[in-house]
PAFI-307931 format. One record per residue (C-alpha): residue in one letter; x, y, z. Coordinates in nm, 4 decimals, always signed. Layout:
// residues N
ATOM   residu          X          Y          Z
ATOM        A          X          Y          Z
...
This chain:
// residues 240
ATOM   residu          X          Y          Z
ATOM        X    +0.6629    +7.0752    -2.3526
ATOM        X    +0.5796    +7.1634    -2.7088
ATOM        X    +0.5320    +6.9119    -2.9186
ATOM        X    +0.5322    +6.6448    -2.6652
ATOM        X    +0.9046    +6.6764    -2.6109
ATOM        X    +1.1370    +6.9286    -2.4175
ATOM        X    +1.2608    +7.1548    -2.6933
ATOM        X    +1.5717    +7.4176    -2.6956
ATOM        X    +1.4221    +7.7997    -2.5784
ATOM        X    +1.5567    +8.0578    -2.8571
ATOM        X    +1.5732    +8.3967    -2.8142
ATOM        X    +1.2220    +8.4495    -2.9666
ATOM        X    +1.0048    +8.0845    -2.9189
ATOM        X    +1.0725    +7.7254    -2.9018
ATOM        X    +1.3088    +7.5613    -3.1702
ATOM        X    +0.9789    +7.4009    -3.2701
ATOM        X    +1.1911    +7.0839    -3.3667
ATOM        X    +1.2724    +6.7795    -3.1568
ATOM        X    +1.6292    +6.6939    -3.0973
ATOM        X    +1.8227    +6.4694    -2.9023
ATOM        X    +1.9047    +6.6911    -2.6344
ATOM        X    +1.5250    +6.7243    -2.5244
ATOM        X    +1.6303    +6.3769    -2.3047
ATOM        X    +1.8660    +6.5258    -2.1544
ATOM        X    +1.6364    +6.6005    -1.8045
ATOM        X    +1.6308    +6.1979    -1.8062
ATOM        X    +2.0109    +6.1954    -1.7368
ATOM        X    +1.9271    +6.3729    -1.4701
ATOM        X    +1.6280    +6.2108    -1.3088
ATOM        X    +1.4498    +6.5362    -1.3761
ATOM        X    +1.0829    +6.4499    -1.4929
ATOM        X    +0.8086    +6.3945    -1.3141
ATOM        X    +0.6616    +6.0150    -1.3689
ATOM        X    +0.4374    +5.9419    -1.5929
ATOM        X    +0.3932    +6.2941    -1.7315
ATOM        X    +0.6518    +6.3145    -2.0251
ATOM        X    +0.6614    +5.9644    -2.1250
ATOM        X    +0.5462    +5.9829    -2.4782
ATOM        X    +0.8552    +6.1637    -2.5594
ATOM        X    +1.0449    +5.8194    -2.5515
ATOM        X    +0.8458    +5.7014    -2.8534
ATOM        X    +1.0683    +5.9025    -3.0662
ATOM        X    +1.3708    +5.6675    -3.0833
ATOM        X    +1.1600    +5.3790    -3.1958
ATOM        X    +1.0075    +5.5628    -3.4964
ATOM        X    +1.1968    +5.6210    -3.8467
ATOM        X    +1.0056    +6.0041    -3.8441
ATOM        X    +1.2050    +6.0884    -3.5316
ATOM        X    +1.5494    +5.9878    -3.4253
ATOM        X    +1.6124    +5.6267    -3.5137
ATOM        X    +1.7736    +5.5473    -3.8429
ATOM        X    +2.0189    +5.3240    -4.0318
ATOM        X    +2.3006    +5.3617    -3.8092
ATOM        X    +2.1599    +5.4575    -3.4943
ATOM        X    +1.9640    +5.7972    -3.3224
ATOM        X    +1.9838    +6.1217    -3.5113
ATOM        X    +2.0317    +6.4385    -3.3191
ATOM        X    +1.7637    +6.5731    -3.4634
ATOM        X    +1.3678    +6.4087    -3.5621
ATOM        X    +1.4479    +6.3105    -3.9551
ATOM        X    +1.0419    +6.4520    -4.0367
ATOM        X    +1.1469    +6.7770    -3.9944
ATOM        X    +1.1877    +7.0085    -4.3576
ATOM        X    +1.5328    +7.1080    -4.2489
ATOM        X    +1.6764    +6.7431    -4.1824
ATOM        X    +2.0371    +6.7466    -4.2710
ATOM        X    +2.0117    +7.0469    -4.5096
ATOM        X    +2.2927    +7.2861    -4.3631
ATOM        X    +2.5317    +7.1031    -4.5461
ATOM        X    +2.8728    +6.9182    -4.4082
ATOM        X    +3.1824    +6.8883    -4.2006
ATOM        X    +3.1576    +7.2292    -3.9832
ATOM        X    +3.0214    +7.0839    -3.6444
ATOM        X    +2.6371    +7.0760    -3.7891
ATOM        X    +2.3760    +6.9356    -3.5387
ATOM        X    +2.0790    +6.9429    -3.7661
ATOM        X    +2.0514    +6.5338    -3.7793
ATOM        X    +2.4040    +6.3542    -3.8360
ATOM        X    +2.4520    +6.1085    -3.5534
ATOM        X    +2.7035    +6.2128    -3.2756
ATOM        X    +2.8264    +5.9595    -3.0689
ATOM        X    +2.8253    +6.2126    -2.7742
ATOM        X    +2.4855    +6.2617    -2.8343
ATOM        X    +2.3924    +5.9417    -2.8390
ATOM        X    +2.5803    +5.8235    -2.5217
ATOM        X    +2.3621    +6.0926    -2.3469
ATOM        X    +2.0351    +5.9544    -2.4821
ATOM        X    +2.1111    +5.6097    -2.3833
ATOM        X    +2.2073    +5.6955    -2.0645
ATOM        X    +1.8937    +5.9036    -2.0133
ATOM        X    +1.7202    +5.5774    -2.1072
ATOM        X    +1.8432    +5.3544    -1.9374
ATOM        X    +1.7588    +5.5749    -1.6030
ATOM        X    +1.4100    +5.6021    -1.7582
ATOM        X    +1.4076    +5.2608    -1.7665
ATOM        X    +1.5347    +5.1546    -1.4189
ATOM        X    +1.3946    +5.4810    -1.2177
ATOM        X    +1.0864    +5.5394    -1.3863
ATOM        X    +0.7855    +5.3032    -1.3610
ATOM        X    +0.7191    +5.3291    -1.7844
ATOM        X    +0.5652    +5.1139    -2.0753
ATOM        X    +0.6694    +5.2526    -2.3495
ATOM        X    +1.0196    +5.1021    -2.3803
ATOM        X    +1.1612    +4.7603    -2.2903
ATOM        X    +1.5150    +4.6156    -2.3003
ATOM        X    +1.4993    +4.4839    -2.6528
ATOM        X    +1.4912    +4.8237    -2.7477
ATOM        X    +1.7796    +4.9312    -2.5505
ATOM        X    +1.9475    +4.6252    -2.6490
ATOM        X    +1.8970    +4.6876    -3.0371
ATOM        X    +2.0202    +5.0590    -3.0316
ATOM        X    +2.3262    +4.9470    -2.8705
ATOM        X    +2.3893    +4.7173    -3.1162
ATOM        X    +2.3468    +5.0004    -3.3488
ATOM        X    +2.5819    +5.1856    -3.1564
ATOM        X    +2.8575    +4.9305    -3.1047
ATOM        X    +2.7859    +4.8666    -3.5372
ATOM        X    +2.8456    +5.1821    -3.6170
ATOM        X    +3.1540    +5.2724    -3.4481
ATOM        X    +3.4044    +5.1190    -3.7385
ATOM        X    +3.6068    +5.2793    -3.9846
ATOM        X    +3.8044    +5.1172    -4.2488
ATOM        X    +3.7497    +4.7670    -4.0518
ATOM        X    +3.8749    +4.8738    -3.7432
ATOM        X    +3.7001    +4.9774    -3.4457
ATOM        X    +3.6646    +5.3514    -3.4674
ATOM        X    +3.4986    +5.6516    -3.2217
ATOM        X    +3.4766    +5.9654    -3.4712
ATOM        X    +3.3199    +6.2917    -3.4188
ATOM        X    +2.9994    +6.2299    -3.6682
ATOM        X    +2.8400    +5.9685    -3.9122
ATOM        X    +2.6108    +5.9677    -4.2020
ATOM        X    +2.2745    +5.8098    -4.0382
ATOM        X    +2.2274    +5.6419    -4.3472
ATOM        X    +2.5188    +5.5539    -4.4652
ATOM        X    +2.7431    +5.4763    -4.1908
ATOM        X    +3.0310    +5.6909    -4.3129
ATOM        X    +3.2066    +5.9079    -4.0966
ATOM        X    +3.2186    +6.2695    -4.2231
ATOM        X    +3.5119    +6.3916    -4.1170
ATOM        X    +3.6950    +6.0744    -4.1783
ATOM        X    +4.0461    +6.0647    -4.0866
ATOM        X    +4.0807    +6.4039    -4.0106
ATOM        X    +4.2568    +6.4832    -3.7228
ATOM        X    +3.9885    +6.6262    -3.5142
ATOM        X    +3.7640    +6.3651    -3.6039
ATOM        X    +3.9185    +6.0718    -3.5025
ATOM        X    +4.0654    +6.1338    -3.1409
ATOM        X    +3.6807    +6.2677    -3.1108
ATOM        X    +3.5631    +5.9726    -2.8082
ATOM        X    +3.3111    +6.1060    -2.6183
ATOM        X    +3.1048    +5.8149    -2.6498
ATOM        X    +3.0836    +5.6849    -2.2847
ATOM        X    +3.0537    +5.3713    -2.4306
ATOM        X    +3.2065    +5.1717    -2.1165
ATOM        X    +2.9103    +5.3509    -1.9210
ATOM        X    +2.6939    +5.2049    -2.1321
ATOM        X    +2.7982    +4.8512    -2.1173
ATOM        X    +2.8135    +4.8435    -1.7484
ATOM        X    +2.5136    +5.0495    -1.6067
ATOM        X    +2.3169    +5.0166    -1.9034
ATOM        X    +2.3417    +4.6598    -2.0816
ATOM        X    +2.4541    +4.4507    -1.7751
ATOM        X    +2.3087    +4.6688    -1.5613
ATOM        X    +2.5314    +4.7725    -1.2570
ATOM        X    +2.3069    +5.0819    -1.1411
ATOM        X    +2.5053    +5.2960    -0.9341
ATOM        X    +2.4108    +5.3959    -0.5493
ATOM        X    +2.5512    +5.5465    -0.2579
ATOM        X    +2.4272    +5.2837    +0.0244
ATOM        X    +2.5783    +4.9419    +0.0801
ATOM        X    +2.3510    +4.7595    -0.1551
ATOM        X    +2.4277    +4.6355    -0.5180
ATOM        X    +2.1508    +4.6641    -0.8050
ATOM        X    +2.1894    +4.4717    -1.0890
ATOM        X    +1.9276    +4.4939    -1.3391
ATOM        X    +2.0573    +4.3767    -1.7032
ATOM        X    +1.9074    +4.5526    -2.0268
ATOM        X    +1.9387    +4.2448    -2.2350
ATOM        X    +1.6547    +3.9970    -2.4146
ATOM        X    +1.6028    +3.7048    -2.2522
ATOM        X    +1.7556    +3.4387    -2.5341
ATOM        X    +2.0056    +3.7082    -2.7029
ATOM        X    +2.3132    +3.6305    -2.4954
ATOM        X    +2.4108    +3.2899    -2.3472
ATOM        X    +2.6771    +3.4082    -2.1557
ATOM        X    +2.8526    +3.7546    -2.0543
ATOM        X    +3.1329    +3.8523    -1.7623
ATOM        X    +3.1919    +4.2096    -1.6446
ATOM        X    +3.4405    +4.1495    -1.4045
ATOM        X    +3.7146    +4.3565    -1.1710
ATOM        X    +3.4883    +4.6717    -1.1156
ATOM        X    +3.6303    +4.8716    -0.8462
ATOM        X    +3.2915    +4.9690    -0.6602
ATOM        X    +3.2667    +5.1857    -0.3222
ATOM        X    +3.6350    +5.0198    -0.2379
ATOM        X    +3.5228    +4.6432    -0.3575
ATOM        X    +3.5769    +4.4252    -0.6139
ATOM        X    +3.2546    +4.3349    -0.8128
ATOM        X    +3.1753    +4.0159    -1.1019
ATOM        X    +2.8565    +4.0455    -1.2581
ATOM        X    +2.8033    +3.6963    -1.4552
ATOM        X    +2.5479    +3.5471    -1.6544
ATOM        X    +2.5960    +3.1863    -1.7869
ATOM        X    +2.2984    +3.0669    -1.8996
ATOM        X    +2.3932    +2.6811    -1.8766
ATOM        X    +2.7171    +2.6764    -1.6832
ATOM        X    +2.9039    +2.5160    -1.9628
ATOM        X    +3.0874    +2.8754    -2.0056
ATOM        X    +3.2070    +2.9741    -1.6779
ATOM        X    +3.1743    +2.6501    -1.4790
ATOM        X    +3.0686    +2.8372    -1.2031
ATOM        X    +2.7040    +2.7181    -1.2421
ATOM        X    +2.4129    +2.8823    -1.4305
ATOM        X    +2.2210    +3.1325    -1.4782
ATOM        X    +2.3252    +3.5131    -1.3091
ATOM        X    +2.5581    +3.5649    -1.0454
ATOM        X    +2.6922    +3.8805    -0.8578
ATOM        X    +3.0419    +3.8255    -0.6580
ATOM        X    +3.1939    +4.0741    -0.4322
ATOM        X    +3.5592    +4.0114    -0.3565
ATOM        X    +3.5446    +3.7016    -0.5300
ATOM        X    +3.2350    +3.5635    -0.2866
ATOM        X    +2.8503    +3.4796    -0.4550
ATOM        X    +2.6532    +3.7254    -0.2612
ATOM        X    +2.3031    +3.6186    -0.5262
ATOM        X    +2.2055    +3.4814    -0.8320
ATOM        X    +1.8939    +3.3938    -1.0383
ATOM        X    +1.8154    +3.1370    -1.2918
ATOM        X    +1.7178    +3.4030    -1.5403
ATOM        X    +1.8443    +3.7669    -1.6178
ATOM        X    +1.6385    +4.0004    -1.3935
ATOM        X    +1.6487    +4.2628    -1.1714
ATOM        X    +1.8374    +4.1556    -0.8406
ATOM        X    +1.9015    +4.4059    -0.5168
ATOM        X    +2.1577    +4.2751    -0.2366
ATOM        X    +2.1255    +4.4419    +0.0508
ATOM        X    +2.4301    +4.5274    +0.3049
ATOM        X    +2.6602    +4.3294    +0.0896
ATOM        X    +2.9659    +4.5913    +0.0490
């Protein structure tokens, strides 16, 4: 791990270059704890992946940043949206699976809002194949190819990244929401058809949006099954 970072074998040595795929073993559960932590510092520093408009593909130090030119499938630094999806959800599984210090959920929650920012064209909501990481333009525009490009994931995202439904394959529901305590007064994910049962994740932080009473609340076919006063981790066990 060259570099501090898993980096792309070629036929001769390492690319000698971070890029975004290097979290790719996170999707995956794949590293070992506490060994290749550092590599997460990356999307928090303007040198490496985190710019304008969201997380390059590749670290923006390097000499050859964005210098191959445009508009033939580069990946030397434009953000992809299919890139990106994977690095958030490798994130948020190094978040929730590993015990870490180097990221919290105000940085998850801030490069979503990057993401979610980012994905307009023309005023509209808009999933392209690439964008300017300065900028914010997309550059392929409206060409064909480009926009029915959505491999973002993005409903992934929202629901087992931001409010936190972490998928398992027992009879016990893990909630653990990726979202700043004072950001969001209220959200609903609701009708999510998990292992055959209906799930509401809510969070109301008064109970004057819902009027279901405050704070978070998980429902299974339309019954409470917990809830907290604030937005934290919560496990039910034997509940599906």
């Amino acid at each position: 791990m060259k570099h501090g970072f898993f980096e792309t074998y070629r036929t001769d040595s390492l690319a000698n270059v971070r890029e975004a795929i290097g979290y790719i073993p996170w999707y995956f559960n794949l590293p070992d704890a506490n060994k290749y932590d550092l590599a997460w510092k990356q999307v928090t520093d303007e040198g490496g992946f985190l710019a304008p408009y969201g997380l390059t593909t590749a670290e923006r130090r390097h000499p050859l940043f964005r210098m191959a030119g445009c508009c033939k499938c580069e990946w030397d630094g434009a953000i992809w949206p299919f890139a990106t999806a994977q690095t958030m959800t490798a994130m948020a599984n190094f978040m929730n699976n590993y015990k870490q210090t180097v990221l919290n959920d105000s940085t998850y929650f801030h490069l979503m809002e990057l993401y979610v920012e980012s994905q307009y064209h023309r005023g509209r909501p808009y999933v392209g194949e690439y964008l300017d990481e300065v900028t914010g333009a997309w550059l392929k525009g409206d060409q064909e190819r480009s926009r029915y490009y959505n491999h973002s994931t993005f409903n992934d995202l929202i629901i087992t990244g931001l409010v936190g439904l972490r998928p398992r394959t027992d009879n016990t529901i893990e909630v653990n929401p990726l979202i700043p305590e004072g950001k969001w007064n209220w959200f609903c994910l609701d009708n999510v058809l998990y292992h055959g049962k209906n799930i509401t994740i809510m969070w109301d932080k008064d109970g004057s949006k819902y009027h279901l009473g405050k704070g978070l609340r998980i429902f299974v076919n339309g019954k409470e099954v917990a809830k907290s006063d604030r937005l934290k981790k919560i496990v039910c066990e034997n509940v599906l």
